[in-house]
N, C-alpha and C positions, 0 to 999 in steps of 0.2 A: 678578781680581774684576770681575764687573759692574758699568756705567757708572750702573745702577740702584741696587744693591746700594749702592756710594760714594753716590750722592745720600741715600740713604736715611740711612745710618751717619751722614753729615754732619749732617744735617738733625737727628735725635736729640741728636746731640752738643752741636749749637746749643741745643737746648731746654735742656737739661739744664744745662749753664753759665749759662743764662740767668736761669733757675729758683736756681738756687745763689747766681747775684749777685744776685738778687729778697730770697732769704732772707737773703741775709747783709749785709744793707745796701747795696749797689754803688753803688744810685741815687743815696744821701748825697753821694758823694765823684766825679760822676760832672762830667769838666772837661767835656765838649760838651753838658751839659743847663745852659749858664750861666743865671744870674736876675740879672745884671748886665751892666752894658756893659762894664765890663773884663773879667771871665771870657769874655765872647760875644767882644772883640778877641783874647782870648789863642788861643781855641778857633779862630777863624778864621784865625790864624796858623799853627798847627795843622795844621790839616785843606791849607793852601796848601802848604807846608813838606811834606808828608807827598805828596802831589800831584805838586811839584817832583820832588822825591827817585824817584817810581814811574818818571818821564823816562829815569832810571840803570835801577833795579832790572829793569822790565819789556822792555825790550831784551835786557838782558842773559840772563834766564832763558830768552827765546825760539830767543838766539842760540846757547846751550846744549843745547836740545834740537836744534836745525837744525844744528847742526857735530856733533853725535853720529849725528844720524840718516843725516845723510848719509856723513860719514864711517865711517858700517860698514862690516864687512870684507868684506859680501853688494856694497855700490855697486862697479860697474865704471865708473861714470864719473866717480869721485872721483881726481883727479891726484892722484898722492905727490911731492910739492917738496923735498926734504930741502935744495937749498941754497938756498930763499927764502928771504930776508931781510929785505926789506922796500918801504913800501909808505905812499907819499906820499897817497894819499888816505885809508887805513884809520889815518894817523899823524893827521889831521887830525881824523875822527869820533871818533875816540879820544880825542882830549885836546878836542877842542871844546862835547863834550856835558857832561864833568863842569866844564869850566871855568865855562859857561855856567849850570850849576847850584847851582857854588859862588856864582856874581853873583848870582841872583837870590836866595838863601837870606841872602847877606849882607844884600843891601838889606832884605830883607823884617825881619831880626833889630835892623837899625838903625834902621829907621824904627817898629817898634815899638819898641823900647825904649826910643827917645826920646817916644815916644806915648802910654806905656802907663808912662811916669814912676813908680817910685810915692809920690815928693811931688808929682807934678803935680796939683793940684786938679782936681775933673771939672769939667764945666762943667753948671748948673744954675739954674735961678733960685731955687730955695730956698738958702736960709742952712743952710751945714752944723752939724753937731753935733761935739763933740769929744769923744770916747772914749778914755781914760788908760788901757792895759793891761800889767801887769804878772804874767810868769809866773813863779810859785813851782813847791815842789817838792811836790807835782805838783799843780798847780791851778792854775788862769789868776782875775787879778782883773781887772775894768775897772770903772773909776772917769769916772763922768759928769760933769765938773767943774762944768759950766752948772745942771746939777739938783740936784745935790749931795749923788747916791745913789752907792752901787754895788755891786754883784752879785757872786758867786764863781760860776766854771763855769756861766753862763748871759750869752747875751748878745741884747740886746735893740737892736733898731735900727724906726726908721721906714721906711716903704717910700717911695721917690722920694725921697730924701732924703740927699743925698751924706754921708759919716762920715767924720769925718778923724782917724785913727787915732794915737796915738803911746803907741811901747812902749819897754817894758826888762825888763830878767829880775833877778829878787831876788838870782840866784845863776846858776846855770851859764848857758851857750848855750842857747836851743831858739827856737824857729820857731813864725809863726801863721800859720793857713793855713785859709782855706775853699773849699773847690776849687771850688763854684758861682760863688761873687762873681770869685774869680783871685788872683792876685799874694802868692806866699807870702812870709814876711819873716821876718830874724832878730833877736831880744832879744838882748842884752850888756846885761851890770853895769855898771852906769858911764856906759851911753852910751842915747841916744835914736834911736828909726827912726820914720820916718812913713810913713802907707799909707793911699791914701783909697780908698775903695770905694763901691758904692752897690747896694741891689737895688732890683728895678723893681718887685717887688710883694710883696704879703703871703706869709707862707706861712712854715714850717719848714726851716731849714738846719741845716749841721752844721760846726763846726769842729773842729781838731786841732794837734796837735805833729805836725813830721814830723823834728824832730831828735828821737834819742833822748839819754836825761838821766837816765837813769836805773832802779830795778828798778821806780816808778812811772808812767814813760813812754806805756805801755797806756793809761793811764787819762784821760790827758791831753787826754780830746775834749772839748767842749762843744755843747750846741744851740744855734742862734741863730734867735730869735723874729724877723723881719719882721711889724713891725703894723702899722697905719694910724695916722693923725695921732693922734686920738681913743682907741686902743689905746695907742699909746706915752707920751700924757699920762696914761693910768687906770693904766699898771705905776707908772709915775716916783712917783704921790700913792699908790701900793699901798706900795713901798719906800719912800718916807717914811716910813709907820707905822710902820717898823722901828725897833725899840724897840736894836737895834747902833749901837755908834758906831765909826766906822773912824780910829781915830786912829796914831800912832806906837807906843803902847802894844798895842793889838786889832791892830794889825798886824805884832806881834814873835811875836806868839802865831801870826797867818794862816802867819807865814814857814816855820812847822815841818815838816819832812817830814811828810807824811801822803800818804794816797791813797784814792782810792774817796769825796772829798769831796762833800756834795749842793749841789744851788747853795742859795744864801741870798742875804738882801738887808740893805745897811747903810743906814740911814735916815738918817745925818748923818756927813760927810767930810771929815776936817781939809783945807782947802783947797789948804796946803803941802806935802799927804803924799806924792805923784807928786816931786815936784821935788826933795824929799830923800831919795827912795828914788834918785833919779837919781846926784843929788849924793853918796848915801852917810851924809849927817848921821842917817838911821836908819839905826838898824842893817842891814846883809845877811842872805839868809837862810845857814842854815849849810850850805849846799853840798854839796860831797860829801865833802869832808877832816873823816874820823871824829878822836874822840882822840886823842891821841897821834900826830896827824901821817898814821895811815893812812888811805891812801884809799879810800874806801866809797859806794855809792850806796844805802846802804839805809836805810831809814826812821831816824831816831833820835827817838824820845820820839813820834812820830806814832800817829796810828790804821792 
């Protein structure tokens, strides 16, 4: 094949993929177009790491074509060694490049991880916000405790404005994860995680589950609104209107398997209802253990 011909075919190929991820959302879920400073540290760890790593891979492919090419059975000036052995300087490049790569990959993974905490507060001069998220089956709530709304499968944040995250799951495992902001985390029954985030400006995101939990797992995305100061006070007095009230009871009903849920807004929040879904003093949602003991993940009694 022509060296034309290849650029061409590539070059199409690139479109076309391109064009597919365009359609099919890619942008959404896309970790190096970060809208935060922890997605931009994580994406920048990334792209070093991957950098690092080319150190190994690109040698190597090179030295793959050069010991083929040379070693044809056309080279008459390729020596055949059959009892070498070995070879104090090629022993040294050999273990020195990947050693040195394993160093700097480690450092790079410790000194984020200790950086990129995800209980470490970011550092900001606004007063964070605190957002209570609990994932059902299959639907995400977050509860605004300070405002004393909250939302089903929509999530709503200020822009410049650090959010300090704390979750648990009604019922099984699953994961929240917005791949622009970074730092995906997991929900457990019983217990609490924290995760602070912040986007730098307005604009539309997109969250998700990325553990699966069940035949409603699919469904489990949500959009997250980035507003301005003055937006995110006109949604908070919008959701007040809400004629919902989120209490232990409206949240025995939330817990039901369902799927395909639209967001909604509850305009008044039992204030203890995060710390007893914790706690367990409300009830759990019913999981995935159908009647009779067998195990199921599919809807019971849901839409």
């Amino acid at each position: 094949m022509r060296t034309g011909s290849a650029t061409r075919i590539l070059t199409r190929a690139g479109a076309v993929a391109g064009a597919v991820c365009s359609l099919t959302g890619c942008q959404n879920y896309n970790l190096f177009d970060a809208k935060g400073p922890v997605g931009a540290a994580e994406a920048n760890i990334l792209i070093i790491a991957s950098v690092i790593m080319l150190a190994i891979i690109v040698p190597t492919m090179i030295a793959t074509i050069v010991f083929a090419w040379w070693y044809r059975e056309g080279n008459t000036r390729a020596q055949y060694r059959p009892n070498w052995a070995f070879s104090g300087r090629i022993e040294m490049v050999v273990w020195s490049v990947p050693l040195l790569t394993i160093i700097f990959l480690g450092g790079i993974a410790w000194i984020g991880a200790h950086r990129l905490d995800p209980m470490t507060p970011l550092d900001s001069d606004r007063k964070p916000i605190e957002v209570q998220v609990v994932s059902l089956d299959w639907k995400w709530l977050f509860i605004y405790p300070e405002q004393g709304v909250a939302s089903v499968n929509r999530l709503v944040m200020p822009a410049a404005t650090p959010v300090q995250f704390r979750l648990t799951s009604s019922s099984v495992w699953n994961s929240f994860f917005i791949p622009r902001l970074g730092s995906m985390i997991y929900t457990m029954r019983g217990m609490t995680t924290r995760l602070n985030l912040m986007a730098d400006r307005e604009g539309e995101l997109y969250g998700l589950s990325t553990h699966f939990s069940g035949d409603g797992f699919a469904d489990m995305n949500f959009p997250v609104q980035v507003a301005s100061d003055e937006g995110f006070a006109e949604w908070v007095r919008q959701a007040k209107e809400s004629s919902l009230k989120l209490d232990p009871a409206s949240y025995g009903e939330l817990a039901k398997q369902s799927t395909g849920d639209k967001p909604r807004l509850y305009g008044t929040v039992d204030p203890k209802l995060f710390d007893g879904i914790v706690a367990q003093t409300v009830p759990p949602g019913p999981g995935p253990s159908a009647p009779g003991g067998v195990e199921a993940v599919r809807p019971k009694g849901g839409s």
